[in-house]
N, C-alpha and C positions, 0 to 999 in steps of 0.2 A: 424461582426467578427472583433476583435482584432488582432493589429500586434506590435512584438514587432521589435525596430530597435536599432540595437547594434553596434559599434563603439570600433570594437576588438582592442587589441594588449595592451592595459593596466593593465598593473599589480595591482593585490588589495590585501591589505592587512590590518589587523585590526581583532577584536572579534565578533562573530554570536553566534545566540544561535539557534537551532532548533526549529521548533515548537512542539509542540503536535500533536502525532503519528495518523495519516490519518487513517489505518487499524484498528487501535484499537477504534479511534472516533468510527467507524460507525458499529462495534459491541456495544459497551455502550451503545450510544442513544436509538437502538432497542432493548437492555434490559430493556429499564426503562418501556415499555409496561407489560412488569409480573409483574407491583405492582400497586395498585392504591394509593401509598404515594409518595412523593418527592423524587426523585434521584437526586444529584447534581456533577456535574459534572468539575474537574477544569482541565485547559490548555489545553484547546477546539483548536484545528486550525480555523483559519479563511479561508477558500476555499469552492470554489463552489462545493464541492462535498459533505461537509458536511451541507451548507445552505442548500444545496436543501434537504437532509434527512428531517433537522428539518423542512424548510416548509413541507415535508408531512406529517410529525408528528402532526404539529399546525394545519393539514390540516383534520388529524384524529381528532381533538380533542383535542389534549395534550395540556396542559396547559403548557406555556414555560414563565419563567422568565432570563433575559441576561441582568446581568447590565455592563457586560464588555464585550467582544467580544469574552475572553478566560474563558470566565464562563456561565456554565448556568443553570440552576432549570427547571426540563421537573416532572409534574405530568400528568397521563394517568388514570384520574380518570373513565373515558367511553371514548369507540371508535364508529363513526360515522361512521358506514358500508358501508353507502348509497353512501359514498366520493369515495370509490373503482371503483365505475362508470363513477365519471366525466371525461372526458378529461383533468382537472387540473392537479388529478392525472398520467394518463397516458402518460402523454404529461412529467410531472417530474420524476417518478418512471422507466422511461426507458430510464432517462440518465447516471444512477448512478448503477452499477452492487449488493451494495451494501443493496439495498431495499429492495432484496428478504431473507433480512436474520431478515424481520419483519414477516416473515409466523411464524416460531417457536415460538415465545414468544405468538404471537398471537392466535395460538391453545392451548396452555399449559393453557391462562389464562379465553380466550374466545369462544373455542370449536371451531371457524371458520376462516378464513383469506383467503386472496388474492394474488397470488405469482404472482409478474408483470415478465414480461418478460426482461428476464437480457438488462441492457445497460453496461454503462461506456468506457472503452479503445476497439480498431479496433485489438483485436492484435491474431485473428483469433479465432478458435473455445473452446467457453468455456461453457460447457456444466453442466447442473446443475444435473445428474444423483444424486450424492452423496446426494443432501439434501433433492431428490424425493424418494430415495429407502430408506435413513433413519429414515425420517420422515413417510415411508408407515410403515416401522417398528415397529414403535409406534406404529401406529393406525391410522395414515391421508389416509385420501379420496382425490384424485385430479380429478377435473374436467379438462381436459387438452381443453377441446375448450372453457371454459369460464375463466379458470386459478385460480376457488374457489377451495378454499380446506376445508374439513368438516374432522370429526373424527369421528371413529365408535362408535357405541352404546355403553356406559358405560367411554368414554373417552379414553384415551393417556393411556398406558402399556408399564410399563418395560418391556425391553428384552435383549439379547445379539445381538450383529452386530460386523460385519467384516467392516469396509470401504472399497471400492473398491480404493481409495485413499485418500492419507492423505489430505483433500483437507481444507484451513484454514475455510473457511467462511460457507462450509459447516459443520463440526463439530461443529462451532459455534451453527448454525443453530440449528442442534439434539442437543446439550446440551442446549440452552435456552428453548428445550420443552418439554426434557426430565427430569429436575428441577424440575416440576411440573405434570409429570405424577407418574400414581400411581406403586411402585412397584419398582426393581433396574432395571436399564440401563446398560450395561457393553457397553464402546465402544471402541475397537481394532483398532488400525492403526489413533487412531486419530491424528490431527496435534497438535505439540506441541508448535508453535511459543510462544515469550514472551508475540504478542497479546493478547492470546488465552489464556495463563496460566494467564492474570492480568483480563479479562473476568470472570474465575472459581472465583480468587479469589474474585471478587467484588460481584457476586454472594452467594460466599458464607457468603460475610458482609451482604448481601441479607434477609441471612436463610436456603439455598441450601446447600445441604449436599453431595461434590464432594469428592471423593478420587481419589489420583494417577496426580495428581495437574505437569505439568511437563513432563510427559512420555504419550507415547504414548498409554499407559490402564486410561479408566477413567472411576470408578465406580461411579454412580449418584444413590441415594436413593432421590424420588421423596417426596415433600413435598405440605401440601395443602395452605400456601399462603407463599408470599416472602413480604418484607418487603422496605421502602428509605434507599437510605445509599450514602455515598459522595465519589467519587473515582477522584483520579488524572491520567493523563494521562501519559504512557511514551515520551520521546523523539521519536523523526519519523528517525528511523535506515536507511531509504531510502534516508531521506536529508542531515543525517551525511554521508554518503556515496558519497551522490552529491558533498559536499563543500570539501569530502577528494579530491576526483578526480577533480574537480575544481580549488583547490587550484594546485595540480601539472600540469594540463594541462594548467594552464597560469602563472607556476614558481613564485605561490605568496606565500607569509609567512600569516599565517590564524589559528589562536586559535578559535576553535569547541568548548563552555562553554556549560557546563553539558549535555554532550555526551550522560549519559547513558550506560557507557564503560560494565560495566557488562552484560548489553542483547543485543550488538552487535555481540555475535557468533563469526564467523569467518571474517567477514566484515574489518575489520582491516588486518587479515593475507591475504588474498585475495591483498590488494591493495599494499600491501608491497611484494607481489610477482613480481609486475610490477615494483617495483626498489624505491617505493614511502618511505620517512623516515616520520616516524613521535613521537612524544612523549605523555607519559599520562603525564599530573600535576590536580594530582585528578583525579576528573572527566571529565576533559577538556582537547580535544585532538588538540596539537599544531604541526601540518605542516611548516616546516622550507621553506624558497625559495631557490627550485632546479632547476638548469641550464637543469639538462637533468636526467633521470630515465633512469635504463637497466632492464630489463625483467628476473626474472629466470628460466631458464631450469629446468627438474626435473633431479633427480640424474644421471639419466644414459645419460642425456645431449638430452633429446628429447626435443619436443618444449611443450611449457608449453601450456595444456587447461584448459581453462576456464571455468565451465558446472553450471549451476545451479542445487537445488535438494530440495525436503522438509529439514525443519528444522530437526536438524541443519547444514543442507546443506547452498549454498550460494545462496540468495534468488534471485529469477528471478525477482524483481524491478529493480536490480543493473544490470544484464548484458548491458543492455545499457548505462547505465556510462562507465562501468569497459571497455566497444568497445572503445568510443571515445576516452578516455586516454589513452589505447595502441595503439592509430594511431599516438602518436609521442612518444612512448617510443624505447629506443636504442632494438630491438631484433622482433621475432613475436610471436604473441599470436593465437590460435587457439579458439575462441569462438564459445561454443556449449548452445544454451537455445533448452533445453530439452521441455520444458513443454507448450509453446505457437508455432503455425508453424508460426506465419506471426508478429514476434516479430523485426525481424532484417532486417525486407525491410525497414527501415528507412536508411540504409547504403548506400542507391545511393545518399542521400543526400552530405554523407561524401565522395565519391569519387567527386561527384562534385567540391567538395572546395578542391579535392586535398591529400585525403587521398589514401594509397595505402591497398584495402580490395578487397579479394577474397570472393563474396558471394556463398559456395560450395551447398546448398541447403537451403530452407526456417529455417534450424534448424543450420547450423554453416557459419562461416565467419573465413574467415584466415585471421586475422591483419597483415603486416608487416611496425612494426615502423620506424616512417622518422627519429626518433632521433635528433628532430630539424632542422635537417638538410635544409630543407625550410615550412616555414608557411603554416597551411591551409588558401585559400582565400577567402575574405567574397561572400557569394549569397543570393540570397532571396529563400524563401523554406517555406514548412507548416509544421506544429508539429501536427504528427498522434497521438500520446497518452501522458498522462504525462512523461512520463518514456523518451521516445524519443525524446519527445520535450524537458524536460529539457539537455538531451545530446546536443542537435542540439546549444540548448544556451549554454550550454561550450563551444562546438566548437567555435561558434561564439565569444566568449570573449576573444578568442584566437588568431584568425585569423587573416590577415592582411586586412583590409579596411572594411568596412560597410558590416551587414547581414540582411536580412529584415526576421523573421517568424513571417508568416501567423498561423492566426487559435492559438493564446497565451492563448485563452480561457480552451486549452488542459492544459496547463502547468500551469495555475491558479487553476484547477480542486485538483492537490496536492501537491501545494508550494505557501505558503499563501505571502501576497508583494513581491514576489521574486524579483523585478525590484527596489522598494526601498531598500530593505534590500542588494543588491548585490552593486548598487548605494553606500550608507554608506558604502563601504569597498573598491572605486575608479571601478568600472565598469562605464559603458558609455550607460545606458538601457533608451530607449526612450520609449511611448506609441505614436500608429499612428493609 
């Protein structure tokens, strides 16, 4: 296990670029199974959560070419079935919540797959109903004590579906196997994120014939094969969102280069509600250095909440940024994540070091900002998930004296060098 150790209180300032969007990675890769031609793919992230996809993909089978770290050529000319067995697999495909969104492409092309048992983040119960009831939709067979899934006689059929919710990865899911069943797919309440609509459309460079690209109807006319095609990555809205709030929780000046400004939704009005300034030039968003941020109220002078929601709600990556930055904004914030119960126990971390948060139950936390007023202090601590853990190292860049977290390999999982690339811009990030 990995520790990272930080040496807060230094101001950084200079240009960052984002990498390529983590959520959207690890729908692509598990599209390139619907073809057996070349999909190539650019501004790949480098993280552990995306290596370990492609190993299991090279693990299937797929043929992977990577001549640079942010590139790569995956063909899936045949899948090795037999690999679903090994503990190679299972021992990788249950670190990563993402794996199980290689069942859909994998029945659409090959009549059978294996849906592992979700892993990735601790951040309570995430259940996989939506991608089992939609894909039963179709047409899938689930063996639930051996975790195969098979498809009924005659293959995958159109039909209409309600989602129980707009859940991203599982709509993914149904539309990579719906694509290739026979017949129209209608599907209601599905997630719209900008992942999810750059997914359709790379599909549809594919061959796939989606309407409603966007909005939450999305009509699918199933087609009998898909085709290689090259798609680029957006920027990762989760990391512009970290280095927004990074930059004002340690009062540093910091240009955000090719932002992606157009498919960060609300993510911008959000952090400017917490008193944060920032500027577009172009596509690049430039954070000035602020001595202190005030919070605003809503109109009638109540205290402002903060709640996450489907798109284009404010995505529940970000509540744990958007915590730690309002532990020293001038005002209080009322944070409510809706959608995860055990998201915000990472906050005894932040009263340790000094922050003032009321945890009212596993779903809201009442901030009340120091307003600078005295520093958080450095501790040593461990990072339960990405999302937390990279808060926990804000805080820490922040702090007064040395922070030690334990378990960094959470926060490598989706922010690729973040210790060099934070380093370049005057942080103080050691490996131990």
């Amino acid at each position: 296990m990995s520790s990272f150790k930080i040496e807060g209180g230094h101001k950084l300032q200079g240009e960052i670029i984002p990498q390529g969007a983590k959520n959207e990675a690890m729908q692509i890769l598990c599209a390139c199974l619907l073809t057996d031609e070349k999909v190539t793919i650019h501004n790949l992230p480098d993280i552990l959560d995306i290596n370990n996809l492609i190993n299991l993909l090279i693990g299937m089978g797929v043929e992977v070419e990577r001549p640079k770290r942010s590139e790569i050529t995956l063909q899936a000319k045949s899948i090795n079935f037999n690999y679903f067995y090994l503990s190679a697999y299972q021992n990788t495909a249950s670190k990563l919540r993402g794996s199980v969104m290689m069942t859909g492409p994998m029945l659409a092309r090959f009549g059978k797959a294996y849906m592992p048992k979700p892993g990735g983040d601790k951040i309570g119960r995430r259940r996989l109903d939506t991608h089992v009831i939609g894909l039963q939709k179709l047409g899938a067979i689930f063996d639930f004590n051996t975790y195969e899934v098979g498809v009924q006689h005659g293959g995958l059929k159109g039909c209409y579906m309600l989602l129980d919710e707009a859940s991203v990865t599982g709509t993914a899911n149904i539309v990579m196997a719906a694509v290739m069943a026979e017949g129209t797919t209608t599907i209601f309440n599905a997630a719209c994120e900008p992942y999810l609509v750059q997914l359709c459309k790379m599909l549809v460079s594919m061959g796939a014939k989606i309407e409603g690209i966007g909005s939450n109807l999305l009509t699918i006319t199933g087609v009998k094969k898909l085709h290689g095609t090259e798609h680029t990555l957006l920027a990762d809205m989760i990391e512009v969102g970290s280095f927004i709030g990074m930059a004002a929780m340690t009062g540093s000046e910091i240009t955000i280069k090719n932002a992606g400004i157009a498919q960060l939704g609300m993510i911008p009005d959000v952090f400017r509600k917490l008193g944060i300034q920032m500027q577009y030039r172009g596509d690049d968003i430039y954070i000035p250095a602020q001595d202190r941020y005030e919070v605003q109220n809503f109109m009638d002078g109540s205290i402002l909440t903060i709640a996450d929601a489907p798109w284009p709600g404010f995505t529940p990556d970000l509540i744990s940024i958007v915590l730690v930055v309002a532990t020293q904004a001038k005002g209080t914030v009322l944070i409510h994540q809706k959608m995860f119960e055990s998201r915000l126990f990472f906050v005894d971390k932040l009263i340790d070091m000094g922050a003032q948060i009321i945890l009212c139950d596993p779903h809201r936390a009442n901030v009340i900002g120091l307003d600078h007023s005295h520093n958080l202090r450095g501790i040593r601590m461990a990072s339960p998930d990405i999302r937390a853990g990279v808060s926990l190292l804000i805080a820490a860049l922040s702090a007064d004296g040395t922070s030690i977290i334990d378990n960094s390999d959470q926060i490598e999982r989706g922010y690729q060098y973040i210790d060099k690339r934070l380093n370049n811009l005057g942080a103080h990030i050691e490996r131990i």
